[in-house]
N, C-alpha and C positions, 0 to 999 in steps of 0.2 A: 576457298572459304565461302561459304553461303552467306549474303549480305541479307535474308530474310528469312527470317524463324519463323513458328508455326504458333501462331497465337494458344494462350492458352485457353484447353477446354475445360469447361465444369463437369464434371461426372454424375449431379444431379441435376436434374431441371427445377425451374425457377419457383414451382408449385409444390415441388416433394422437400424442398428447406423445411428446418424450423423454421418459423415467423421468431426471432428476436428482438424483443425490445429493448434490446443493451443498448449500450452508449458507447463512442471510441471515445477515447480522452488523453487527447495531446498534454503530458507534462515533460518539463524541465526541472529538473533535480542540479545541483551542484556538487563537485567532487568528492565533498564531506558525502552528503546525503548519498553518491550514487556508491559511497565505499559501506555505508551504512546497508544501503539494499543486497549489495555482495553480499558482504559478512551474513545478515540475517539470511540468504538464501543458502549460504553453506552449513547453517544454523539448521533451517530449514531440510536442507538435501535437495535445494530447490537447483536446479542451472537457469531456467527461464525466471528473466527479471521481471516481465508480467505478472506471470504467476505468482511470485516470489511479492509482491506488492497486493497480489489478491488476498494472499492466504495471509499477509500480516494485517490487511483490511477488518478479515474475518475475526483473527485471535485478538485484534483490540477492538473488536466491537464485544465481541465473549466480555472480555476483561473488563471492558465500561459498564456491562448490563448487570456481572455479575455483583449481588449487592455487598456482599463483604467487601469484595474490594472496591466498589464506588464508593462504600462510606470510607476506605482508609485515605482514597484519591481526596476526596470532600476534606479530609483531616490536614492533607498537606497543602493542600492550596489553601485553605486558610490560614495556615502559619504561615504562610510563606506570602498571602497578603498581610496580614497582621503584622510581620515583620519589617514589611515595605513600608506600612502605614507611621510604625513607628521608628524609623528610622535606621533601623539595624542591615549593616550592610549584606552582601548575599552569601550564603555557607559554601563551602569550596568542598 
């Protein structure tokens, strides 16, 4: 058995990259949440959990901007303070 392997090569060089200005970002999800990202990637058609987190990124930012549905959003967070405010406990 060979106790040293052949480092890995890059197949482009350092100048023919894109230049990305992405960001990596380390999270932590818990088993609710990480069964949440499954389901919505099967939803999806997705298998990669990345991706599967990108493209749910994308479709609630659509859903935030779109303004129908930000005024219906706007309509239940206000009941749903209003209802805190006055004392009503939470709907099941």
């Amino acid at each position: 058995m060979n106790e040293f392997t052949t480092p890995f090569k890059a197949k482009t060089l350092e100048e023919e990259r894109p230049k990305d200005e992405g960001k990596i970002l380390t999270l932590r999800v818990n088993n609710e949440e990480l069964q949440q990202i499954i389901a919505a990637g099967k939803f999806l058609e997705q298998k990669k959990l990345s991706t599967t987190i990108k493209q749910l990124a994308f479709i609630g930012l659509n859903v935030i901007q779109d303004k129908k549905i930000n005024r219906i959003l706007q309509v239940l967070f206000k009941n749903k303070r209003n209802n805190r405010i006055q004392g009503f406990s939470d709907f099941d």
